[in-house]
C-alpha positions in Angstrom: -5.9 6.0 18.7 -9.3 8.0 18.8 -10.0 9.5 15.6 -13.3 10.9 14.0 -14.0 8.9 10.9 -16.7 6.2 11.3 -15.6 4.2 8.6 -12.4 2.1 9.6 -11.6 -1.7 8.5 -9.0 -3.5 10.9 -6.7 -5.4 8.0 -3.9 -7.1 7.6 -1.2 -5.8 4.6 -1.2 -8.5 2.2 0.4 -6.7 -1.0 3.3 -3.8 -0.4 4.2 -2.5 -4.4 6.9 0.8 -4.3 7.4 3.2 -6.9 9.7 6.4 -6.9 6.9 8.6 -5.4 3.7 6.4 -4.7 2.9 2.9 -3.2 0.3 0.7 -3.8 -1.0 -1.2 -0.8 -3.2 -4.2 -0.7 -5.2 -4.6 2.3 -7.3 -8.0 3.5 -10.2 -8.2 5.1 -11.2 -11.2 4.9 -10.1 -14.0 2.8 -10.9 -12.7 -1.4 -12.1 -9.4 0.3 -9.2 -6.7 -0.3 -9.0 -3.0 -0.3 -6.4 -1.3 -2.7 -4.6 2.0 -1.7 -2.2 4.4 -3.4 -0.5 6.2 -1.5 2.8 7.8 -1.2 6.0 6.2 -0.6 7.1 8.4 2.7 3.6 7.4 4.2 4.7 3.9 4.1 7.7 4.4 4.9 6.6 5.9 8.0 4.1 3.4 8.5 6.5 1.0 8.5 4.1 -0.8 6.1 5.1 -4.6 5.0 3.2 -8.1 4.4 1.8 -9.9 6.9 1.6 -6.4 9.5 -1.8 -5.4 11.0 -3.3 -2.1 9.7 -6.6 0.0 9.6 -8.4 0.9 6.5 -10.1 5.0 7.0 -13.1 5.8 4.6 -13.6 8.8 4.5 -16.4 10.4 2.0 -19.3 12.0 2.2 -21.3 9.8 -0.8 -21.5 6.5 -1.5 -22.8 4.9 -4.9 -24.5 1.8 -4.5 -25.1 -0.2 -7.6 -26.4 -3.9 -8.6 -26.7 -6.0 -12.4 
């Protein structure tokens, strides 16, 4: 797979929630680091998306906000 973002996360699908249209995937990168994901449910499908699988996290954005307490 070559593709052009420079932000990707290798992950492993922890979490796998379906609605009618969307689905909400939880990604782990680490243990207590997660990524969350909406997105729809004939992506996933096609993804074959389900717990335990391997799968890579794309950023893709052109700002990002850094903030501290």
């Amino acid at each position: 797979m070559k593709i052009s973002a420079r932000n990707y996360l290798k992950t492993v699908v922890k979490k796998v929630v379906t609605g009618s249209v969307n689905t909400e995937v939880t990604l782990e990168l680490a243990p207590g680091i997660e990524i969350v994901s909406i997105i729809t449910k004939a992506s996933a499908e096609n993804l074959n998306l389900v717990e335990g699988s391997s799968a890579y996290a794309l950023i893709k954005s052109s700002d990002v906000i850094v903030a501290v307490d």
